[in-house]
Backbone as CSV, one residue per row, in Angstrom:
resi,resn,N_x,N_y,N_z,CA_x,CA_y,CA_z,C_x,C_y,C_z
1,UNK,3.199,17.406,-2.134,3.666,16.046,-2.277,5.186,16.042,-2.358
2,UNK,5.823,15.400,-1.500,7.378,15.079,-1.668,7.480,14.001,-2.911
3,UNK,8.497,14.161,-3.482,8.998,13.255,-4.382,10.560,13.079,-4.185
4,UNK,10.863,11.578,-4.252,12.029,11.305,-4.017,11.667,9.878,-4.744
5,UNK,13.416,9.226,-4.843,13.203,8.468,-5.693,14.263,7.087,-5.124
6,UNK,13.607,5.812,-5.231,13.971,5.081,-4.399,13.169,3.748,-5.199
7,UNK,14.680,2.876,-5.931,14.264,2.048,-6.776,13.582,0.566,-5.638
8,UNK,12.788,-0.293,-6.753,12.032,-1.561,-6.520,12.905,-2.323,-5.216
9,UNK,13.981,-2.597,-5.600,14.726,-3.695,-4.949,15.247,-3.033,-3.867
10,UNK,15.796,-2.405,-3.771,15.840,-1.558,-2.226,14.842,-1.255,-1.459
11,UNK,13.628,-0.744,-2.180,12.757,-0.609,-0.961,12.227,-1.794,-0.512
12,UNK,12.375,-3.344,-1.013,11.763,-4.304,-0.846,12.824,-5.164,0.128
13,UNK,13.837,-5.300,-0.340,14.868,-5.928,0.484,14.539,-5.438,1.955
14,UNK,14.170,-3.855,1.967,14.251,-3.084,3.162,13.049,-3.223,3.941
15,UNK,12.086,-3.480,3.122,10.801,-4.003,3.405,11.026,-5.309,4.399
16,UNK,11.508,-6.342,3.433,11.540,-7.730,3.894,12.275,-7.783,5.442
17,UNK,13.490,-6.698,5.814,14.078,-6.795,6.367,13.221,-6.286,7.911
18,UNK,12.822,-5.697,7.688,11.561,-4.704,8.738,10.230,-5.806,9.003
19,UNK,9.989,-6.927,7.841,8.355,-7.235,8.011,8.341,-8.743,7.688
20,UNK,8.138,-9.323,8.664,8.772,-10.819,8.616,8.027,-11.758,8.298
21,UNK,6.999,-11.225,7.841,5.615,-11.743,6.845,6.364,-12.795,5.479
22,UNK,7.035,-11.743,4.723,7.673,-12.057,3.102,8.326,-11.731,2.710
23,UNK,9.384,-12.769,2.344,10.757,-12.367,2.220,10.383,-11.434,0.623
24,UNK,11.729,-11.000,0.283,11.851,-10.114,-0.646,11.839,-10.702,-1.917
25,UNK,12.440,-11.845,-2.138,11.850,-12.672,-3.426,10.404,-12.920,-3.846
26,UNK,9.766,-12.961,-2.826,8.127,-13.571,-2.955,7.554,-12.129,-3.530
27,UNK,7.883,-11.173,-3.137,7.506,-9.741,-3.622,8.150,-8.949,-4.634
28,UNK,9.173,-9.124,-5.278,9.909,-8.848,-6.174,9.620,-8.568,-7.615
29,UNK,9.516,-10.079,-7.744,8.545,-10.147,-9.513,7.745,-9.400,-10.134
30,UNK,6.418,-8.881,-8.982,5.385,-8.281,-9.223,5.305,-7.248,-9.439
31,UNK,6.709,-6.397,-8.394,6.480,-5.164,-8.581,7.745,-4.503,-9.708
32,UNK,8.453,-5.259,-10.457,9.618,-4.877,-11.503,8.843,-4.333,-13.013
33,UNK,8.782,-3.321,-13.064,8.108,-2.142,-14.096,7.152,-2.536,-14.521
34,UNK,6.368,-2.057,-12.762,4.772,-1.842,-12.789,4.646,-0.991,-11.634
35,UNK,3.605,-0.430,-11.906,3.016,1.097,-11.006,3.089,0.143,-9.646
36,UNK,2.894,0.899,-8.736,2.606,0.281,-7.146,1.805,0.772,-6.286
37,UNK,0.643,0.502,-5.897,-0.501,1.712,-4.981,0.085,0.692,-3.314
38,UNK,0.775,1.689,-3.035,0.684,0.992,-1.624,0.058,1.588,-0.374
39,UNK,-1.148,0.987,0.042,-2.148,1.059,1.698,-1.360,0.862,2.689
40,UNK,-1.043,1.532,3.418,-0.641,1.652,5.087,-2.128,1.509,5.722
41,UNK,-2.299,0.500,6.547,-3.290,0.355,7.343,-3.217,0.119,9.058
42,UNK,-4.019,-0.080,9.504,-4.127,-0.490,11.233,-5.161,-1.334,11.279
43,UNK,-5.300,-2.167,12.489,-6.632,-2.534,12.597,-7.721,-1.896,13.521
44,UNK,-6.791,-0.542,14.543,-7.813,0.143,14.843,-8.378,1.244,14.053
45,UNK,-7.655,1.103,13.215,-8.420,2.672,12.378,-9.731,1.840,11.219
46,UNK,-10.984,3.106,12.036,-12.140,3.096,11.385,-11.549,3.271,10.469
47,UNK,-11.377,4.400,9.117,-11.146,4.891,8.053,-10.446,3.705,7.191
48,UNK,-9.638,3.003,7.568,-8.917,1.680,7.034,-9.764,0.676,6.595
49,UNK,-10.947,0.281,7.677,-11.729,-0.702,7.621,-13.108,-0.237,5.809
50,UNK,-13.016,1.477,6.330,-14.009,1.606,5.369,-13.303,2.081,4.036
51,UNK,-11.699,1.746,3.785,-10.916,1.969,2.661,-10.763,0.674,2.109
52,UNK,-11.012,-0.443,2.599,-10.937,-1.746,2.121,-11.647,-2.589,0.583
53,UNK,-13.051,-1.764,1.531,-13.848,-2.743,-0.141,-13.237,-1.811,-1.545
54,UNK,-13.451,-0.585,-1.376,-13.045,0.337,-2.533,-11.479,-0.188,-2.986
55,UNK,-10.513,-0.215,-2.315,-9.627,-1.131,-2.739,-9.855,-2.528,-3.156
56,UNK,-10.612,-3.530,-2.681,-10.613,-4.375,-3.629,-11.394,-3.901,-4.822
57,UNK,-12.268,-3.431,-4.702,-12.873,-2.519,-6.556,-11.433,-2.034,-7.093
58,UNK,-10.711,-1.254,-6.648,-9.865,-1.051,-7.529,-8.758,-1.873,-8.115
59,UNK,-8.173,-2.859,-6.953,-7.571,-4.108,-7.571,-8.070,-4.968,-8.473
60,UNK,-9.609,-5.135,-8.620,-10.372,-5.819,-9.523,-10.157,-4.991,-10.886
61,UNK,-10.610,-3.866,-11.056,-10.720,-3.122,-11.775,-9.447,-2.850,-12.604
62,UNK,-8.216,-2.468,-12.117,-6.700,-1.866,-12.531,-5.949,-3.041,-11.993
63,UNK,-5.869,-4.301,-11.545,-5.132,-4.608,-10.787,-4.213,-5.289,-11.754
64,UNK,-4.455,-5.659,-12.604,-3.603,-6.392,-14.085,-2.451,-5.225,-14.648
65,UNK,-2.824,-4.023,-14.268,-1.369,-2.969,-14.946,-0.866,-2.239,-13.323
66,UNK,-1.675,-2.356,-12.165,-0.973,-1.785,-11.378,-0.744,-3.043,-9.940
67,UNK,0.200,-2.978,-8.963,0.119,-3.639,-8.063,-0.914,-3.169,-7.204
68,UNK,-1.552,-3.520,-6.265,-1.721,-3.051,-5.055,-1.448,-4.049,-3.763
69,UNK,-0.867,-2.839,-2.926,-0.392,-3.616,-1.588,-0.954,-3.332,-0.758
70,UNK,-1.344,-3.819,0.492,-1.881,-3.480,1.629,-0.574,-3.490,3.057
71,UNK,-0.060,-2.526,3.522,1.281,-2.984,4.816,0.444,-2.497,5.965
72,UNK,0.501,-3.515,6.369,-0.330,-3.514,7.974,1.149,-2.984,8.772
73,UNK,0.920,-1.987,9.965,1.644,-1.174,11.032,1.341,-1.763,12.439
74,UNK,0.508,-2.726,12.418,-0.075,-3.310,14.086,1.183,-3.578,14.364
75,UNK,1.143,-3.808,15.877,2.444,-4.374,16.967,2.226,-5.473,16.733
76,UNK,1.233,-6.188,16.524,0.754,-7.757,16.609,0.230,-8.394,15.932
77,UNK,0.386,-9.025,14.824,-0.192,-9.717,13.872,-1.468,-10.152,13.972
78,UNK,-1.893,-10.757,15.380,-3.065,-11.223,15.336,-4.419,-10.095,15.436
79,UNK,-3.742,-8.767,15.845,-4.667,-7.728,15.528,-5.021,-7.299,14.247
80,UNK,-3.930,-7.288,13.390,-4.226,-7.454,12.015,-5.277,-8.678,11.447
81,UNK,-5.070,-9.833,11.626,-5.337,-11.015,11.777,-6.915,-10.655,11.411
82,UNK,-7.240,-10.401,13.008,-8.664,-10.361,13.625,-8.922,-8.994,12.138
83,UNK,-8.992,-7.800,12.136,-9.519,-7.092,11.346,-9.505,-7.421,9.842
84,UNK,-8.929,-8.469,9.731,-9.130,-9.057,8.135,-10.079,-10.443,7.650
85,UNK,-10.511,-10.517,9.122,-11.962,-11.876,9.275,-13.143,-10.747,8.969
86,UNK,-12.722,-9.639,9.047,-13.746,-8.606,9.138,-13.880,-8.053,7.743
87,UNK,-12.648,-7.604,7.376,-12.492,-6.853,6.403,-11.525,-7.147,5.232
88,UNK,-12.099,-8.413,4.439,-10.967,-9.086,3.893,-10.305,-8.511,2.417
89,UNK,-9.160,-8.518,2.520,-8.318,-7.770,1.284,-8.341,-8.828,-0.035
90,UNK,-8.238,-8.344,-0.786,-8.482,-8.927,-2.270,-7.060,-8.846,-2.928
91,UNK,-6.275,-7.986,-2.258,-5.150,-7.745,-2.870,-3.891,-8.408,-2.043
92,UNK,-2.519,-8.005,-2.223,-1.042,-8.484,-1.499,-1.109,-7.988,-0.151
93,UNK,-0.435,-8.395,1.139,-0.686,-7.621,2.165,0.698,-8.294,2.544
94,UNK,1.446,-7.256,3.282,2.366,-7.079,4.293,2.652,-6.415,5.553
95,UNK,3.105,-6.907,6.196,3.263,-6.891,7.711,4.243,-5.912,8.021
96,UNK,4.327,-4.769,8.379,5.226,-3.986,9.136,5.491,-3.721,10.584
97,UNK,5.400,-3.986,11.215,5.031,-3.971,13.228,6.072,-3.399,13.562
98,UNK,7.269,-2.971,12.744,8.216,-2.194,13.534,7.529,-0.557,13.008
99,UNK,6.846,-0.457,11.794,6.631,0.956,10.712,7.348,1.761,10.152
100,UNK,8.534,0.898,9.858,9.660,1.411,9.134,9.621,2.064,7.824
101,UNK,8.507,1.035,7.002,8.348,1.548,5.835,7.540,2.795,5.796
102,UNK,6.687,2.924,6.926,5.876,3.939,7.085,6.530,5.318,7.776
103,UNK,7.459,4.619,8.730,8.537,5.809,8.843,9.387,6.697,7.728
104,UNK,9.522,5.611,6.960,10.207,6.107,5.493,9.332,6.940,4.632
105,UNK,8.270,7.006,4.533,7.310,7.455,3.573,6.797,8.821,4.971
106,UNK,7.067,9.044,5.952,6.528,10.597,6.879,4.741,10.110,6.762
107,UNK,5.035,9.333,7.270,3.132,9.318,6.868,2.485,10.001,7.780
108,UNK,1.418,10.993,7.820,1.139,11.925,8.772,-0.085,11.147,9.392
109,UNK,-0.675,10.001,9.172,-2.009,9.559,9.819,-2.020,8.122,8.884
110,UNK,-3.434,7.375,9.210,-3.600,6.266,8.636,-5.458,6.563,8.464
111,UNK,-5.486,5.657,7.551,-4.789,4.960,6.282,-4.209,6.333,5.415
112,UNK,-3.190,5.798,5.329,-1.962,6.638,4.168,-1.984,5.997,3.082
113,UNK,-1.697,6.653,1.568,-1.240,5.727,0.590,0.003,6.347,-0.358
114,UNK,0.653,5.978,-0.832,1.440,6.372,-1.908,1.610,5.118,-3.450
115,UNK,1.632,5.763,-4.293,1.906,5.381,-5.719,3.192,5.579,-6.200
116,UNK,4.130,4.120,-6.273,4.927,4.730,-7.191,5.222,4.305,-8.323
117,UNK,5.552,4.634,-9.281,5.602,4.702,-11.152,6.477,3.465,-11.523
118,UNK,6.734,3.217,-12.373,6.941,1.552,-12.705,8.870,1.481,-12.454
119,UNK,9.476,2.679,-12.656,10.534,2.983,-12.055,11.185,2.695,-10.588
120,UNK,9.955,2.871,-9.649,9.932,3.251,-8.063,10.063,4.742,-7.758
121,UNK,9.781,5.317,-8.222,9.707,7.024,-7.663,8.167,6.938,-7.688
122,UNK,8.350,7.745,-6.409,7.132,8.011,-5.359,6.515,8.670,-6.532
123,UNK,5.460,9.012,-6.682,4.646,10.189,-7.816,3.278,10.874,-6.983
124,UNK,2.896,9.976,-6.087,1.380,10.518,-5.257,1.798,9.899,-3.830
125,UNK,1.070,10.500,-3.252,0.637,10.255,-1.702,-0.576,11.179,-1.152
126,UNK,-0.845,10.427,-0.009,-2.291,11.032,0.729,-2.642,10.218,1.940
127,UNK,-2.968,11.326,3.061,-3.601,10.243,4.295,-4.890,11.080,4.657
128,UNK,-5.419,9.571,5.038,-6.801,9.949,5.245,-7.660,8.836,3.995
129,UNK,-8.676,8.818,4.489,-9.535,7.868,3.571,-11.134,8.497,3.423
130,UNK,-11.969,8.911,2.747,-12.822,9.298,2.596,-13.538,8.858,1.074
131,UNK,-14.915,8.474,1.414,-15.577,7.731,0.437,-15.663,9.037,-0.857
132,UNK,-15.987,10.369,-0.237,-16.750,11.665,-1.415,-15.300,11.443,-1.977
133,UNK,-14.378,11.024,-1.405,-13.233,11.169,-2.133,-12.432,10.363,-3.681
134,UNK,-12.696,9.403,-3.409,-12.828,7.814,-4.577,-12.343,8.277,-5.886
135,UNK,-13.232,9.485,-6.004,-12.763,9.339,-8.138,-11.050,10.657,-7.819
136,UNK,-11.172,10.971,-6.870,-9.664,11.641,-6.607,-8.802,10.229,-6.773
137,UNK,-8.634,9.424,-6.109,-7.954,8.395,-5.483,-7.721,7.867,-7.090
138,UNK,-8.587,7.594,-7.149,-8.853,6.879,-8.612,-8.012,7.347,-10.169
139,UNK,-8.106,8.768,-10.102,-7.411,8.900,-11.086,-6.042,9.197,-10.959
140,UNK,-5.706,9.295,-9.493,-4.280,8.938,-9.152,-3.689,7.968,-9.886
141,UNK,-4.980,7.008,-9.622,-4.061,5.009,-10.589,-4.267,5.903,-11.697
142,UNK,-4.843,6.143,-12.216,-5.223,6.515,-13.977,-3.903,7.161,-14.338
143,UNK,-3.287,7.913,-13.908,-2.467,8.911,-13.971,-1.103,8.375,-14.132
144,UNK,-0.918,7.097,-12.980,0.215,6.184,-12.934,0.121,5.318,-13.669
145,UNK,-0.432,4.810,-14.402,-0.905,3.793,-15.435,-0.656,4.652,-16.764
146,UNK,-0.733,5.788,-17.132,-0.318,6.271,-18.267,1.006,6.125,-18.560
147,UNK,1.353,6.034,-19.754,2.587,5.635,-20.601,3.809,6.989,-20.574
């Protein structure tokens, strides 16, 4: 796992600036010293579609001490669009179509995720999505949620 460290408001400004979904105010509030699980998704990736419900369980579950985000990487919104009539998120979702943020984070595949600590330093990452996998994933939040 790389760790590097890269506070709230910079990566969001930088966000906003890349993903023309939401500006950086609308996202700001939520994430100022609180954990952050952020989903890189597609709408062609199988593995994304079947990382969805388990994310909303976990936003239900943790979602009051941690954020969770969902940043869609499609070229086209309405491909995103279409895979969320399908597979609808429970949680925040943002738009990346250039994958800047995902460029920033080396993501080696999708769905990717990283956690970072109420600071903004990265603390976890992982790509790939697998169900046997869940109570791994899981105590990732547990881990970032500790004091």
């Amino acid at each position: 796992m790389r760790r590097l460290r890269i506070g709230f408001l910079p990566l969001l400004l930088w966000l906003s600036a890349s993903a023309s979904a939401s500006p950086a105010t609308d996202v700001l509030r939520p994430f100022e010293g609180r954990p952050v699980y952020i989903d890189f998704w597609a709408s062609w990736c199988v593995p994304c579609a079947q990382s969805f419900p388990w994310l909303n369980r976990m936003h239900a579950r943790h979602g009051d001490r941690i954020r969770f985000v969902g940043v869609n990487v499609d070229e086209h919104r309405q491909d995103a669009d279409r895979f969320l009539t399908r597979h609808p998120a429970d949680f925040t979702l943002l738009f990346d179509p250039s994958g800047a943020l995902a460029s920033h984070f080396q993501l080696q595949g999708m769905p990717s995720a990283v956690i970072l600590d109420a600071e903004g330093r990265l603390i976890w990452q992982h790509s790939g999505f697998r169900s046997a996998d869940t109570a791994e994933y899981e105590n990732a939040i547990l881990e970032a949620l500790r004091p």
